[in-house]
C-alpha positions, 0 to 999 in steps of 0.5 A, spaced: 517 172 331 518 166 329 511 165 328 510 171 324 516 167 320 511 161 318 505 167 317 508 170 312 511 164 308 504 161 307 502 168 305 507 168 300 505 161 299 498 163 297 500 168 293 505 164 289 499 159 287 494 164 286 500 167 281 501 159 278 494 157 277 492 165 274 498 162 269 495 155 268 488 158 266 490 164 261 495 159 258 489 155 257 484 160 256 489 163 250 490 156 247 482 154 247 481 160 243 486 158 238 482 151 238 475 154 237 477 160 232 482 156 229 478 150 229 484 145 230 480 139 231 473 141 229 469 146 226 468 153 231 461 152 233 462 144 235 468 146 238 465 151 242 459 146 244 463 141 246 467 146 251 460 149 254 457 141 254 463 138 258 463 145 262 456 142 264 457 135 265 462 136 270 459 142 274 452 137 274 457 131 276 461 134 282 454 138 284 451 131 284 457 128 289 457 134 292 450 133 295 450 126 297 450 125 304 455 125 308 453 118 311 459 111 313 454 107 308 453 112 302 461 114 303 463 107 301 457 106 296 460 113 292 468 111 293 466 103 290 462 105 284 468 111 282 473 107 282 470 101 278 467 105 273 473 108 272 476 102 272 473 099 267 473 105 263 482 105 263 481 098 261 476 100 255 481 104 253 487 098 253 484 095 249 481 101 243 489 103 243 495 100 240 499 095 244 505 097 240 511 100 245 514 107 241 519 112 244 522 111 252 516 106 253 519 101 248 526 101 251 524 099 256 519 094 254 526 091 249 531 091 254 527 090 259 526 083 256 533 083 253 536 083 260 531 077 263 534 074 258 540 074 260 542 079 255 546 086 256 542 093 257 547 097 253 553 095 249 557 102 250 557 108 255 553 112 251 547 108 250 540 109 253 542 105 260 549 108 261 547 115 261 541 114 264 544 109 269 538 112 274 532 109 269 535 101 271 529 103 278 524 101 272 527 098 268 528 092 274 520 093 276 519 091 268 523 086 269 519 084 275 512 084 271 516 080 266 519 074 270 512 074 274 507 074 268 511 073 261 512 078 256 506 080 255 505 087 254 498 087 257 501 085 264 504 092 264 497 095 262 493 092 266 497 094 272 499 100 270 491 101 271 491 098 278 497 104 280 491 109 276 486 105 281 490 105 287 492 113 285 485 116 285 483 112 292 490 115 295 488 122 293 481 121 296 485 119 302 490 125 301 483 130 300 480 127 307 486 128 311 487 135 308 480 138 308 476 134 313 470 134 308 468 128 303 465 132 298 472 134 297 474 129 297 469 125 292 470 131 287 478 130 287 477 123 286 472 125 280 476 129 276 482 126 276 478 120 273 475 124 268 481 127 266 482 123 259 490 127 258 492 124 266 489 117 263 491 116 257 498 113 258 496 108 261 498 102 255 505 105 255 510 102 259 510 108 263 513 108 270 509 114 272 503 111 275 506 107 280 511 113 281 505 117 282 502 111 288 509 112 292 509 120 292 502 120 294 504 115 299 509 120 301 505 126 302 501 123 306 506 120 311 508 126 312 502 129 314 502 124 320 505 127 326 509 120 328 516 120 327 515 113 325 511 116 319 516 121 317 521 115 316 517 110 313 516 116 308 523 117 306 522 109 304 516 111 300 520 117 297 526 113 295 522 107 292 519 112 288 524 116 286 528 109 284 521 109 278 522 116 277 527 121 280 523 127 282 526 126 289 530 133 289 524 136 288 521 133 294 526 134 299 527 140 297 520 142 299 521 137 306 528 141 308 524 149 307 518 145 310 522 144 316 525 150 317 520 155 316 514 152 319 518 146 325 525 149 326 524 156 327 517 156 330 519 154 338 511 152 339 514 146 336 519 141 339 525 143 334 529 137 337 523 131 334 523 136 328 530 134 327 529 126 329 524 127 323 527 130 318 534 126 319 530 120 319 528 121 313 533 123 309 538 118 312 533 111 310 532 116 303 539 115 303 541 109 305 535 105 300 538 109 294 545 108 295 544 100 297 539 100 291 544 102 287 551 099 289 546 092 289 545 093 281 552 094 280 554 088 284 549 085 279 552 086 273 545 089 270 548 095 271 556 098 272 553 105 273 548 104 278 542 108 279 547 115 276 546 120 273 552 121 267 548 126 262 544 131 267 547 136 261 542 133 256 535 136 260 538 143 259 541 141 251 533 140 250 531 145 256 534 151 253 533 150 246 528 156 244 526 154 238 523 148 240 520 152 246 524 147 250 522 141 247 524 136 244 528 136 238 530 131 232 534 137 228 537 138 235 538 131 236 541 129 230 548 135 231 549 130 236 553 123 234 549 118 239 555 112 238 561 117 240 563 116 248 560 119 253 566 123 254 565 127 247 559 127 247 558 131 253 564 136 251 559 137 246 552 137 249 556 144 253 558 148 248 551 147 246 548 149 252 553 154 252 550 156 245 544 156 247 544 161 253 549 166 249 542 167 244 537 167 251 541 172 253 542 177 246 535 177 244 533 177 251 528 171 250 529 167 258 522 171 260 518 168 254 521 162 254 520 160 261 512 162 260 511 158 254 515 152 257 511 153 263 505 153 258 506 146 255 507 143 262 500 146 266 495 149 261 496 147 253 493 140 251 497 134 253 502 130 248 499 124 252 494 122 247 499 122 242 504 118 246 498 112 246 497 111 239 489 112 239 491 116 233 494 109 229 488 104 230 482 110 229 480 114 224 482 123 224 475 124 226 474 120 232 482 122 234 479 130 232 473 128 238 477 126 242 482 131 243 478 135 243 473 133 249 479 131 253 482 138 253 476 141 254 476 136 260 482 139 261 480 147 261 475 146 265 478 143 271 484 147 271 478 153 271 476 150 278 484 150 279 484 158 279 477 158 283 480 153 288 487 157 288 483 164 290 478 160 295 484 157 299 488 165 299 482 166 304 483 161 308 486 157 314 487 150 312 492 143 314 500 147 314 501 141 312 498 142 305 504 148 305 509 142 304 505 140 297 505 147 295 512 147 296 513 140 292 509 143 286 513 149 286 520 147 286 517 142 281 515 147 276 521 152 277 526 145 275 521 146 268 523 152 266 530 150 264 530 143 262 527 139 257 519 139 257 513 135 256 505 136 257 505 129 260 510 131 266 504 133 270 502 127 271 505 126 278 501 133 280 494 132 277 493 130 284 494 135 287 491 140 282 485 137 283 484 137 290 486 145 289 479 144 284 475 140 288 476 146 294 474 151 290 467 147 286 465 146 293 465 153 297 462 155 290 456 151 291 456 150 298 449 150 301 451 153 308 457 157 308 461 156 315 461 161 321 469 161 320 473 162 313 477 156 316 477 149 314 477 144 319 485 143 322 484 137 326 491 133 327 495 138 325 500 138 329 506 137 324 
């Protein structure tokens, strides 16, 4: 009964990611026709050669790595040259961008040096660090790099460069851990390097690469059969959310994980089930709440690492006519220098207005589709959010987007492919925890405000799904058996 229990959850799991990635790749397929006939950044014909020439590229990249001997000294040989190359590439493109800070990045880039230098991060309750009280994580890790290397803005970008490294290395480990085989691997760490959206905001002060290193470091812990492993997870987890908190979309994961596939199945020891799990949540717990009573004992921050305005996500969330985006016109109904207590009344009445129009003309289903198209399958707003456009010229920035989307649709393509090839195949029941995380991830953002840029922690993962399909698609010998190699999956 009880494994019946688990069988039927991966078989829903299966079909709820071969419904996502259908999804992502329409979105795309539906926006790259706009592209071309419209000729959004070039003229139609360029447009179409250039989607067809990085088509090419890629398929005869991930073919080359796919090939390589699977030998200790080629594998290292490959793993270097990637990472370097890559390496360079993200400092290259520091240094073609502005280092001006815009937007959130430079919040934190002012009161990040404002507070080393004594000064407050707020001056009333309604102000960025009141509100938000839970951005003071990363606001103290700018801080950090501040007191360490001065307030140069380089210092920021040239780590942010070392997390994007440290990312694509743990996602190599990731593929490996999962899939047992080193072309997966390679091409994961391939396509995610090559994706120009997933790169670009490395000269922000952005917390999302170096949230991104913790949540991989996370699902990899989790993968390990130890107890030990699973508790040193809720630190990484609880670190990662103090940089960028997406921990209930994790532990919500982690808690139905447990139950379906631990709990209830009596082939497992439920009791060490339970050890981990309270392990884990009991250390996530006890970091966060000590983070943040420590900040408040600092005087940094009298709120913590709270959270005082959870109505905002929805006030922009909910809003049709900026498809859940942000919105200036929006933004200026509100008065920012009232209390925080005035301007939540009117953030509900907002809300309140917002779900009565949903509801009138019946637009919550085309709504949750076009977010779900702005998060997963439209161009990314990250080129934006560098600046590229400030320091070069319309064609070069038209080329570029382009060329970076068109990376974009064909790894999302791979996405669908690898999503359809996994719907056949017994793979580590631990990958069911990261599909989990995803889709927890992607129903939070059909009701709160979105960005393209919020898939940045989940590119990932999305790539290694890609790189399983490319590489059954060119496989020379297929398997006797439709299963990948579980060994160690014991969880």
């Amino acid at each position: 009964m009880t494994e019946k229990l688990a069988a039927k959850m991966t078989g829903l799991i299966k079909a709820c990611l071969i419904i996502f990635a259908g999804l992502m790749a329409g979105g795309a397929l539906i926006t790259t026709k706009q592209v071309i006939l419209g000729a959004a950044w070039t003229s139609p014909k360029r447009s179409l050669f250039v989607f067809v020439l990085v088509t090419i590229l890629i398929i005869a990249g991930c073919w080359l790595l796919a090939v390589l001997p699977d030998q200790k000294t080629t594998n290292y040989l490959v793993l270097g040259v990637l990472l370097v190359a890559f390496a360079l590439l993200m400092i290259a493109w520091i240094y073609s961008t502005p280092a001006k800070q815009t937007s959130d990045y430079h919040t934190f880039w002012k009161y990040g040096r404002q507070a080393v230098a004594g000064g407050p991060i707020y001056y009333h309750d309604n102000n960025y660090f009141a509100k938000w009280a839970y951005q003071t994580g990363f606001l103290t890790y700018v801080m950090a790099v501040i007191k360490l290397f001065g307030a140069n803005i380089r210092s920021i970008q040239l780590l942010n460069v070392f997390w994007q490294v440290l990312s694509l290395l743990l996602t190599y480990v990731l593929a490996q851990k999962l899939f047992h085989q080193v072309a997966i691997s390679r091409i994961s760490l391939f396509l995610l390097g090559i994706n120009w959206e997933w790169l670009a905001l490395n000269n922000r002060v952005t917390n999302q690469y170096i949230a991104t290193v913790f949540f991989l470091l996370t699902w990899i812990l989790l993968l390990d059969k130890k107890t030990s492993s699973w508790i040193l997870a809720g630190v990484t987890l609880a670190i990662g959310n103090m940089l960028r908190p997406l921990s209930l979309v994790f532990i919500a994961a982690i808690i139905v994980f447990a139950l379906i596939y631990r709990f209830f199945n009596t082939t497992n020891n439920w009791r060490q089930g339970c050890l981990r799990l309270g392990g884990l949540l009991l250390v996530y717990l006890v970091i966060t709440l000590s983070c943040g009573a420590l900040i408040k004992q600092s005087g940094l921050n009298e709120y913590g690492l709270s959270n005082r305005d959870t109505e905002w996500k929805f006030v922009i969330g909910l809003n049709y006519p900026s498809t859940g985006s942000y919105s200036q016109p929006l933004v200026k109904e509100f008065n920012l220098k009232d209390t925080r207590k005035t301007m939540l009344k009117q953030e509900k009445q907002v809300t309140q207005r917002h779900i009565k129009y949903l509801n009138q003309h019946h637009l919550w289903l085309k709504l949750f589709i076009k977010k779900f198209f702005i998060v997963w399958s439209n161009p990314s707003n990250t080129l934006n959010f560098s600046l590229f456009a400030k320091n070069h010229y319309l064609k070069t920035v038209n080329q570029v987007n382009l060329w970076a989307y068109a990376i974009t649709v064909v790894e999302i393509l791979l996405t669908l492919l690898g999503a359809i090839v996994l719907a056949f195949k017994k793979y580590h029941s631990g990958f069911n925890l990261l599909l989990l995380t995803l889709f927890a991830y992607a129903a939070a953002q059909v009701i709160i405000e979105v960005q393209g840029r919020y898939r940045i922690e989940f590119v990932p993962l999305l790539v290694i799904i890609a790189a399983v399909g490319f590489t059954q698609l060119v496989a020379k010998k297929k398997p006797k058996t439709n299963n990948f190699e579980v060994v160690g999956d014991t969880l």
